[in-house]
C-alpha positions, 0 to 999 in steps of 0.5 A: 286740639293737642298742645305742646308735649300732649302724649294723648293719641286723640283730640278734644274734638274726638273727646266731643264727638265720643261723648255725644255718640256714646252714654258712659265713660267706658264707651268714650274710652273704647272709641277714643283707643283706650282701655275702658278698664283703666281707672287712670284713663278715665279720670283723664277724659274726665278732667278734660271734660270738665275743662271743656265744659262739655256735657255727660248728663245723658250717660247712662253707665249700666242704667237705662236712664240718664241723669238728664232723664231724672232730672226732668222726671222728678219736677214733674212727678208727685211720686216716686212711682210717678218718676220710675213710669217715666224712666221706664223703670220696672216699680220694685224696691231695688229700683226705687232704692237706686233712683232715689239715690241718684236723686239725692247725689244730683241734688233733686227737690222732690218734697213736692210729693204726696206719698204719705203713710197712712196714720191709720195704717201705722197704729193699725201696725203696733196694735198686732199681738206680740209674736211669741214665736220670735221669742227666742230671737228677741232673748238676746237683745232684751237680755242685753237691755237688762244687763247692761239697766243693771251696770253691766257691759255687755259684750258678744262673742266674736265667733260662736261659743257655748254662751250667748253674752260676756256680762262684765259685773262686780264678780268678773265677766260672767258668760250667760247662755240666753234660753226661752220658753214661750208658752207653758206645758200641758199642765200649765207649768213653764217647761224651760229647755236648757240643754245643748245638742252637741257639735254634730252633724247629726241635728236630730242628736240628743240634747245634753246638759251644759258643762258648768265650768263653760257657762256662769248664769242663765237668763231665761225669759218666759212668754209672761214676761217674767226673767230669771237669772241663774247661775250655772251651778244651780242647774248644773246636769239638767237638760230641762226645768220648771221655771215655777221651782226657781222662783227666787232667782225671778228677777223681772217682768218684761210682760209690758213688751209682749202684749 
């Protein structure tokens, strides 16, 4: 029924028999004429719809179930797989990851389900050696730890740069190159590489020393544990060191993470 100075072209039976015979906004809009891409028109028939009261639980939008659907679906099931079986739902991550999030925004009570993880299978999970291999990849942020357990803000640089860290300490901000070397050599010796390939194409370049007015300190971090930090001037020209030679500038021992 139209009213008094009502510009709209349908009425609010074409609204209800477009939102029975359709499952999204988008279609309510087309069979009512009006552009399903237009924001304004939606939020219209949307509030029309609201003050008639009237029911929108079984649109779907671009999933193939309904709110309606979920919200029967869910009561019933004692898991999460439970639910995606009875929307027809491929199992997968994506999928959980969406019903899920449709259960919490309609407000869905599902602490009745029994998916628990196994006590076992999570100690199992953390009693897995260390992977040395992610040594490198785990550097920076342990460096960051230490640095800032020492008084020092740490910071990244916004876009890459020769160092890895801006550490804010009492003598300024130092830029720290982050390097690691994971097991020793084959004389026992740990064989640290501190070069740089220069900026090429070419990735099979040779490595080169970096220049010590671009870079103040090192942190290095053994697969022991063990943590040095040296200044750049001590290094400066080597591509290469043995950890063993700079035993003064051994600072700390993280062994206790690596086991």
């Amino acid at each position: 029924m139209k009213t008094l100075g009502d510009r709209r072209n349908w009425t609010d039976d074409d609204l209800r028999s477009a939102m029975k015979n359709n499952h999204s906004w988008r279609a309510v809009a087309r069979a009512l004429g009006l552009k399903d891409t237009s924001a304004g028109a939606i939020r219209t028939l949307k509030r029309r719809a609201d003050r008639l009261g009237l029911d929108s639980a079984h649109f779907t939008g671009q999933r193939p179930w309904s709110d309606r659907q979920l919200r029967e679906a869910v009561p019933a099931a004692t898991c999460w797989a439970d639910v995606l079986k009875a929307l027809d739902v491929t199992d997968d991550g994506a999928n959980r990851v969406r019903i899920k999030g449709h259960t919490v925004r309609l407000g869905l009570d599902f602490t009745h389900f029994t998916e628990q993880r196994e006590p076992a299978a999570d100690a199992d999970l953390f009693k897995k050696p260390a992977r040395l291999e992610a040594l490198r990849y785990a550097a920076s942020s342990m460096a960051m730890a230490w640095f800032t357990l020492h008084g020092c803000a740490v910071a990244l640089p916004v876009e890459p740069q020769e160092y890895d860290l801006l550490v804010t300490t009492a003598r300024g901000i130092q830029r720290v190159q982050v390097k690691t070397c994971a097991a020793r050599n084959g004389k026992g010796y740990w064989d640290v590489g501190i070069g740089r390939r220069p900026y090429t194409l070419d990735k099979t370049a040779s490595k080169m020393p970096y220049d010590p007015d671009a870079i103040d300190m090192f942190f290095i971090l053994l697969g022991d544990g063990s943590i040095y930090v040296i200044p750049s001037l001590v290094l400066a020209g080597r591509k290469s060191i043995s950890a063993e030679s700079y035993a003064p500038y051994r600072v700390g021992d993280a062994s206790s993470l690596l086991r």
